[in-house]
C-alpha positions in Angstrom: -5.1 -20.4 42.8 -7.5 -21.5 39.7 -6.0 -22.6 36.6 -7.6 -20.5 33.4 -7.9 -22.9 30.6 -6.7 -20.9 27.3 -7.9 -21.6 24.1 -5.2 -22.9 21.2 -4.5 -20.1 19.2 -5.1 -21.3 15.7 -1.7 -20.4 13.1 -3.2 -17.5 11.8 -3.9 -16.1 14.8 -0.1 -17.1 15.8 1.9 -15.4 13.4 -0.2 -12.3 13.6 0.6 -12.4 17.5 4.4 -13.2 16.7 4.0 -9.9 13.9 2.7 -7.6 16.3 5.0 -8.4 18.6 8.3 -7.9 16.2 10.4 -4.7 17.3 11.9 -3.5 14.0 15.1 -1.4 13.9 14.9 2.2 13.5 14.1 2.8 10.0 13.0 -0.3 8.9 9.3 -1.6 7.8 8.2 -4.7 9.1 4.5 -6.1 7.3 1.9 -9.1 6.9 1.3 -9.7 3.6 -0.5 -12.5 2.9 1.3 -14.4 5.8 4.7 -13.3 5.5 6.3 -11.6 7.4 8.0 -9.1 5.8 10.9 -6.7 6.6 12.5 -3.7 3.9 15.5 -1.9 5.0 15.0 1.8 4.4 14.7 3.3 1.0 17.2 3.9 -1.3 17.1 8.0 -2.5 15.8 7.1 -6.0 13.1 5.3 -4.4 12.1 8.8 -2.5 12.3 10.8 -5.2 9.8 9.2 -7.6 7.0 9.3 -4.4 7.9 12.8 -3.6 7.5 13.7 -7.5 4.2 12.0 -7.4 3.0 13.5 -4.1 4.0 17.3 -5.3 1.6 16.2 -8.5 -1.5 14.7 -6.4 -1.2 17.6 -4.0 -1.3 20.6 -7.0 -3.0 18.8 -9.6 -5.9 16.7 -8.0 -9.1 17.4 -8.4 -10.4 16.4 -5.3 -7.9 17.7 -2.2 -6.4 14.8 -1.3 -4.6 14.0 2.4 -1.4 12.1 1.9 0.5 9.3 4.3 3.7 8.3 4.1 3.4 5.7 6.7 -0.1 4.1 6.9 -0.2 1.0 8.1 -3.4 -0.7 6.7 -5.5 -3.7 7.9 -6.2 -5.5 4.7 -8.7 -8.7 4.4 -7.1 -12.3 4.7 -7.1 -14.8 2.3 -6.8 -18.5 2.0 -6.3 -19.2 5.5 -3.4 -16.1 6.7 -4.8 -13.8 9.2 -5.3 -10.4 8.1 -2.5 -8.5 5.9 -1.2 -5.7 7.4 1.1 -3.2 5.0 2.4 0.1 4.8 2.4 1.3 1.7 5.0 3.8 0.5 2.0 6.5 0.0 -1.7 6.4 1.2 -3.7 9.0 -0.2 -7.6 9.3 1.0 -10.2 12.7 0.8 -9.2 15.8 2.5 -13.0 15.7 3.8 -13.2 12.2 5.6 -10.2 13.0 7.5 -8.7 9.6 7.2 -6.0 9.9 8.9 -6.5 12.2 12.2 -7.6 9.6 14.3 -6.6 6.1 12.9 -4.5 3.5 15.3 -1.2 2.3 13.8 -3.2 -0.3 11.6 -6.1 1.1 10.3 -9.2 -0.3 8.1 -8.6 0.8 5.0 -11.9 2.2 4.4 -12.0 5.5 2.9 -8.6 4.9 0.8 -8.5 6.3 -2.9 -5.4 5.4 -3.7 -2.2 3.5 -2.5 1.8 3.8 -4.3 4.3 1.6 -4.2 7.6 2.0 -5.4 9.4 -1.0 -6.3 12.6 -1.6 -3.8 14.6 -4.9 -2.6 11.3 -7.1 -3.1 9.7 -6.3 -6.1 7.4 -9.5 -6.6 6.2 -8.4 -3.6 4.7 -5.2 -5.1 3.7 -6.5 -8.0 2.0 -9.9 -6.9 1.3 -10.1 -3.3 0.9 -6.3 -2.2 -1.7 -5.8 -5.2 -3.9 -8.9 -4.3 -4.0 -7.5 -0.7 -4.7 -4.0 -1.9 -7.7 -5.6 -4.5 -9.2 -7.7 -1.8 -8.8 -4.6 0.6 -11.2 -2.7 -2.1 -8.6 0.3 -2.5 -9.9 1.7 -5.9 -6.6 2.7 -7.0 -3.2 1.2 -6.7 -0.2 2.8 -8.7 2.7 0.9 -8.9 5.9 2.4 -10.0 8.4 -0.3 -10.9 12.1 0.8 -11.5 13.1 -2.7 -12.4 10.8 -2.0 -15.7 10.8 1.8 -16.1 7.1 1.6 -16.0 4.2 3.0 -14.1 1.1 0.8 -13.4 -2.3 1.9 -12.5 -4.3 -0.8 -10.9 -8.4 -0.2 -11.0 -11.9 -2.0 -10.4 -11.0 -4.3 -7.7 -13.1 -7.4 -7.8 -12.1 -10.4 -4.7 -8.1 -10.9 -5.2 -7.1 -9.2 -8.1 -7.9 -6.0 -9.7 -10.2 -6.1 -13.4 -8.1 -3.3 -15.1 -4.2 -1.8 -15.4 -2.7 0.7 -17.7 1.2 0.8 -18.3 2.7 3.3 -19.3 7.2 3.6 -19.6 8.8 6.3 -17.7 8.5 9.6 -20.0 4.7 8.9 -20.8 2.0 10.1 -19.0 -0.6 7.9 -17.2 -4.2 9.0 -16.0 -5.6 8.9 -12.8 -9.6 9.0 -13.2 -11.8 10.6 -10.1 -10.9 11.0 -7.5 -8.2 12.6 -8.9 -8.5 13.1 -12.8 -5.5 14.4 -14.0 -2.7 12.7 -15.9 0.6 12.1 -14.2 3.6 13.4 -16.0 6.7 10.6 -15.6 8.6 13.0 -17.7 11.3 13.2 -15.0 11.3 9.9 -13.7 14.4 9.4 -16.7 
C-alpha cells in the first residue's frame, strides 16, 4: 500500500469543509457569511407575511416577469481571507427569461440575480451589516431589506466592492421604488 501525501487544507478552505458538511434540523437555515457560520431557526409568521406581501407585488406589478426563490442558496465572493459566503436569502428574484433557477445546484453563482430580500429575524446585524456586504461584493443590483426592528424598508443599489453606493429608506406605510428591472413602487401600506 502507498501512502498519498495530502495537502494542508488552508482555514478557509476548513470551515467551508466543516459548513458543507453541517446537517441542519428540519426547518432550519444554516449559512457562510463572511466566515460564520450561521444558523436561524424557522421564521416567525410576521416574518412570512411581509415576503409573501412583497412577492404577490413583484409578481403583478413588475415590469419585467420576474421568477421568484424562496430558498436560493447563493455562492457569494470572499473577502478578507473567509472562503466564499454562501447565503440563502429569504427571496431571490432573477428574469423569467434566463431561467435562473431550473438548473442551479444547491449553491448557485449568483449571476443573473436582480434582486435579493431579507426580512430582519433573530439576527438582525446580520442583515443589515454582513448579509449586504456579501450581497454588494456578490454584484446583486438590488437588495431590499425589510427591518421590523425599525419599521423601515431599505433598498440597497449600485454595488461597488463591499458595500453598496446608494439606499433609500422609507417607514412602513410609505412607498419605496424599485427602478428596472422592476419599476414600480412598493406599497408598505399594510406592513402596519
Amino acid at each position: 500500500m502507498s501512502a498519498v501525501a495530502l495537502e494542508p487544507l488552508s482555514p478557509a478552505e476548513g470551515l467551508l469543509e466543516i459548513f458543507l458538511a453541517v446537517d441542519a434540523p428540519l426547518g432550519f437555515r444554516v449559512e457562510l457569511v463572511e466566515g460564520e457560520i450561521v444558523v436561524t431557526s424557522p421564521p416567525d409568521g410576521e416574518h412570512e407575511k411581509y415576503i409573501s406581501r412583497i412577492v404577490r407585488q413583484v409578481t403583478k406589478r413588475s415590469r419585467t416577469e420576474m421568477d421568484f426563490s424562496g430558498n436560493k442558496g447563493l455562492k457569494l465572493r470572499s473577502g478578507e481571507g473567509c472562503p466564499k459566503s454562501h447565503v440563502v436569502p429569504d427571496s431571490t428574484f432573477a428574469p423569467l427569461d434566463l431561467d435562473l433557477f431550473a438548473s442551479a445546484d444547491s449553491w448557485t453563482p449568483c449571476d443573473g440575480v436582480a434582486m435579493v430580500l431579507e426580512v430582519t429575524s433573530t439576527k438582525p446585524e446580520a442583515d443589515r451589516e454582513a448579509k449586504r456586504r456579501c450581497y454588494a461584493r456578490g454584484g446583486i443590483p438590488l437588495y431590499l431589506l425589510v427591518d421590523r426592528e425599525a419599521s423601515s424598508v431599505t433598498l440597497f443599489s449600485v454595488p461597488e466592492k463591499d458595500d453598496y453606493r446608494e439606499h433609500c429608506t422609507r417607514s412602513f406605510g410609505r412607498p419605496i421604488a424599485l427602478p428596472a428591472p422592476f419599476a414600480f413602487d412598493l406599497e408598505t401600506a399594510d406592513f402596519l
